[in-house]
N, C-alpha and C positions, 0 to 999 in steps of 0.2 A: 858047444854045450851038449852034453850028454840027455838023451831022450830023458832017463830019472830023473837027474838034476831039472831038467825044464818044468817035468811033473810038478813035480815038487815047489817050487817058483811060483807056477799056475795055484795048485791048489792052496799056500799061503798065502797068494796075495786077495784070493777068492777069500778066505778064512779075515784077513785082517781089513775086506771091505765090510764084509758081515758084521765084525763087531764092533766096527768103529761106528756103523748104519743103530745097532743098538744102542753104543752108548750117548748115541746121539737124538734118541727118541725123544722126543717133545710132546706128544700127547698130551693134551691140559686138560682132561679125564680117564679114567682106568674103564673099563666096561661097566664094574661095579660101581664106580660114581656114577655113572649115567645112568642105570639100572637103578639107583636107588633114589635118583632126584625125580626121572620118568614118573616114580610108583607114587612117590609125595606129591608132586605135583598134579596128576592124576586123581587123586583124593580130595587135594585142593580145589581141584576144577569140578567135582562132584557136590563138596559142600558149598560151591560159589553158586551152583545152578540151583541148590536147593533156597539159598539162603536169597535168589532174584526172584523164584517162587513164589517165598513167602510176600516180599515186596510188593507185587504183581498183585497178589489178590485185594489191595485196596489200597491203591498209590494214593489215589484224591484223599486220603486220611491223615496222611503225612505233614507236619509245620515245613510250613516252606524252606526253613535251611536244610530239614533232612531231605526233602523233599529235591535240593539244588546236591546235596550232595550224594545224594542215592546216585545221579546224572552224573555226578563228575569221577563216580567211583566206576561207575560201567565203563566209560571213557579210560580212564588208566589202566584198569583192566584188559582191557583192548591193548594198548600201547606197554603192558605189560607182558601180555601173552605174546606177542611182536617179536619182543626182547630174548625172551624165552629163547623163542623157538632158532632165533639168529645164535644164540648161545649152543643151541643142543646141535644146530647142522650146523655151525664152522666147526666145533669140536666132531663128530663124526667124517665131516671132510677130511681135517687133519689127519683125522685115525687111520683113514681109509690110501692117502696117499702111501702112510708106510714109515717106517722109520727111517731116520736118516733125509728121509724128501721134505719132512716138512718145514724144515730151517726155523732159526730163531724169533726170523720177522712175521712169521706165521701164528708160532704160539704167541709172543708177544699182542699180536692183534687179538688174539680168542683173550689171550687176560683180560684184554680192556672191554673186552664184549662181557665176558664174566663181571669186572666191576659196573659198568652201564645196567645191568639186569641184577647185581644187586644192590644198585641204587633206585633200580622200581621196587625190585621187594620190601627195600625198607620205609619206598612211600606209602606203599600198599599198605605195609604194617602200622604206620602213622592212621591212614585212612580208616581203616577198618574199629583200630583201638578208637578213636575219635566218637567214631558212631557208637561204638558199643557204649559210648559213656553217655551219650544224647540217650538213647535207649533205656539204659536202667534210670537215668532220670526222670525217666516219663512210665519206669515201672513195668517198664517190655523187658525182663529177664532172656526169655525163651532168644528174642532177636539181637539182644546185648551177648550172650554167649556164642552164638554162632557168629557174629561178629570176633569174639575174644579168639575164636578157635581156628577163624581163616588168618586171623591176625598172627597166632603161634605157630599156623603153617610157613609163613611167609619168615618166617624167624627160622624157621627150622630148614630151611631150603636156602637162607644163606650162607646158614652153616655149613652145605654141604655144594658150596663154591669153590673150587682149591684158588688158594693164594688170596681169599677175599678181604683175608684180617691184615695181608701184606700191602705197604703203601702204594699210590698209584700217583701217576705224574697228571695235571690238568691237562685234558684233551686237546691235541695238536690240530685237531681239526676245525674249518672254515667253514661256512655259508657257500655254496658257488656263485653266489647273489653277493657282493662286495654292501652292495646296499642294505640288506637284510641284516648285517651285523650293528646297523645304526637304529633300528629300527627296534630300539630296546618294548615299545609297547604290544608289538605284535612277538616277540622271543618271552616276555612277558603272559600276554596269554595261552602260548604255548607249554609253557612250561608250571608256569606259577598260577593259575588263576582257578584251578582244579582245588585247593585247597584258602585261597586266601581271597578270593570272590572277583570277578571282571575289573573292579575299579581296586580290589589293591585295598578293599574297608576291612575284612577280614569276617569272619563270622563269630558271633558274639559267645564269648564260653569257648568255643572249639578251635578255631583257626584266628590267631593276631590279627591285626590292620598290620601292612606296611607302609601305607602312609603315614604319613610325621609321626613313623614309629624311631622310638631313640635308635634302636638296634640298625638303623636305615641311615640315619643324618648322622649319628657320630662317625666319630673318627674314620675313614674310609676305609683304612683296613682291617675295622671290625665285619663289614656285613661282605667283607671279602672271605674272610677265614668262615662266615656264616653260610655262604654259597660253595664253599671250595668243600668242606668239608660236614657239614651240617649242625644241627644244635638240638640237645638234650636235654630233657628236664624243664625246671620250674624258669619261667619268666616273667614279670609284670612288664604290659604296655598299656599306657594311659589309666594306671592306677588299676588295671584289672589284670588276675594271674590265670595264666595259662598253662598247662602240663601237656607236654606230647614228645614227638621227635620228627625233627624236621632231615630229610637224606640229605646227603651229599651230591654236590650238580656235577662234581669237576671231572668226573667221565662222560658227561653227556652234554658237557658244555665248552666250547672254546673260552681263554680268556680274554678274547671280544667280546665274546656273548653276553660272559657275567657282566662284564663293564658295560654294557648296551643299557643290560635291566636295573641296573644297578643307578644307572645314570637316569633314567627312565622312571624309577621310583623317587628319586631323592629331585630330582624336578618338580615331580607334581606333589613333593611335598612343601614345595617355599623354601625361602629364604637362597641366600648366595654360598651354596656349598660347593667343594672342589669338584671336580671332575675328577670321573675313577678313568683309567685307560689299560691297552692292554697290558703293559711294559709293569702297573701296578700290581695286576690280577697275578704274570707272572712272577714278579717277585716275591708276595706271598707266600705262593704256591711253592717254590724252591724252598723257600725258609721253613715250613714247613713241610716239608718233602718226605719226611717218616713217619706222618701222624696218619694213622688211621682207623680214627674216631671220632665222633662227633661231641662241638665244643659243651662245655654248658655256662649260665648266664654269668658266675665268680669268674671263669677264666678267659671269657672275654672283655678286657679291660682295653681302653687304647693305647696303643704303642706305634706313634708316630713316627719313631724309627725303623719299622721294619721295611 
């Protein structure tokens, strides 16, 4: 082979590594998404310190539910900023490895980290709106709006998730505790007890009971599509209505998990109801495997077949 010809060989196959490496770029942000979620976010954590502030200057004033939930809100916030910050450095890892290096099982993993964080933003969003409505019912304007406004950041930063509004599969991941996955009352206050109270009674006006709530003991694969995907709007439980939005677990939840709490509540609510397992969580979750939206109370009806 002639010296040209070899050149030539070299510098093509140099040229068709290059662009295969491009079109094979997975980055799950642009520099400008992340430059622009940073700056919101950023604002957000400014009016979150102003709005602990206010708090701060006379906790002992507070009625005791706001009072439990002021605590449960600091708390998520915490494990929200967590979430965050796992979202902003895998997608800069990724970036930083390079095109072409980061394979598909890489971005794949930041989506799910992208869906998990914004499944805290929308409990945050739940939280926040919550208070603000305890607040102007007691005539606090000033602390109801800034409530409303951390609430409409947390809205506006989901937005600017890529792929957030696209469906997600229920989380493949386990406990490394085999035991833990039984242990639906501790997966329970972990996850659920920030908004619905330690025993599961719920707060009155603001957050349902889920004890011997319909939405719990009916049909099993309603409070599965409830947990997989979450719920919107108007509800009545035990003759009293509630308005809010409750997130989506099924990125942050195995389908053990859900069935751990799920079995965990409808226990300690009486009566001889079936048992949910994992094989049920999954099937759901497939059948519904393109929704991605939260149900509301008309469309969850039971359907025993699923």
């Amino acid at each position: 082979m002639r010296y040209s010809t070899l050149k030539f060989v070299l510098i093509l196959s140099v040229t068709v590594f290059f662009a295969s490496c491009h079109m094979g770029r997975s980055n799950y942000m642009s520099d400008e998404q992340r430059r622009q979620l940073e700056t919101t976010y950023d604002s957000l954590q400014n009016a979150y310190k102003t709005l602990v502030a206010e708090y701060e200057t006379s906790p002992d004033s507070l009625p005791a539910d706001l009072q439990y939930l002021y605590a449960q809100m600091q708390q998520m916030h915490g494990q929200m900023e967590t979430n965050h910050r796992q979202m902003m450095s895998g997608n800069m890892e990724g970036h930083m490895q390079g095109d072409g290096m980061m394979g598909g099982g890489m971005r794949m993993s930041m989506q799910r980290q992208g869906h998990m964080t914004g499944e805290w933003y929308q409990q945050m969003m739940g939280m926040h709106e919550q208070m603000a409505a305890m607040h102007r019912e007691m005539g606090q304007q000033p602390m109801a709006e800034m409530h409303r406004q951390l609430s409409g950041r947390f809205e506006q930063m989901m937005g600017m998730i890529p792929g957030i509004d696209e469906p997600s599969g229920v989380s493949s991941s386990e406990e490394i505790d085999p035991s833990a996955l039984k242990n639906g009352k501790t997966l329970y206050a972990q996850n659920c007890a920030s908004c619905h109270g330690s025993d599961a009674g719920g707060i009155a006006g603001t957050f349902p009971p889920l004890v011997n709530s319909k939405w719990v003991t009916t049909d099993k694969f309603v409070p599965i599509r409830i947990l997989l995907h979450g719920l919107n709007g108007e509800i009545k439980v035990n003759g009293q209505t509630y308005q809010g939005v409750m997130p989506s677990f099924k990125a942050r939840l195995s389908a053990s998990e859900i069935a751990a709490i799920l079995n965990y509540l409808r226990s300690q609510s009486g009566g001889d109801l079936p048992e949910i397992n994992r094989d049920d969580v999954s099937r759901v979750a497939k059948t519904y495997s393109k929704r991605n939206r939260p149900w509301n109370a008309s469309e969850l009806q039971p359907q025993s077949n699923e």
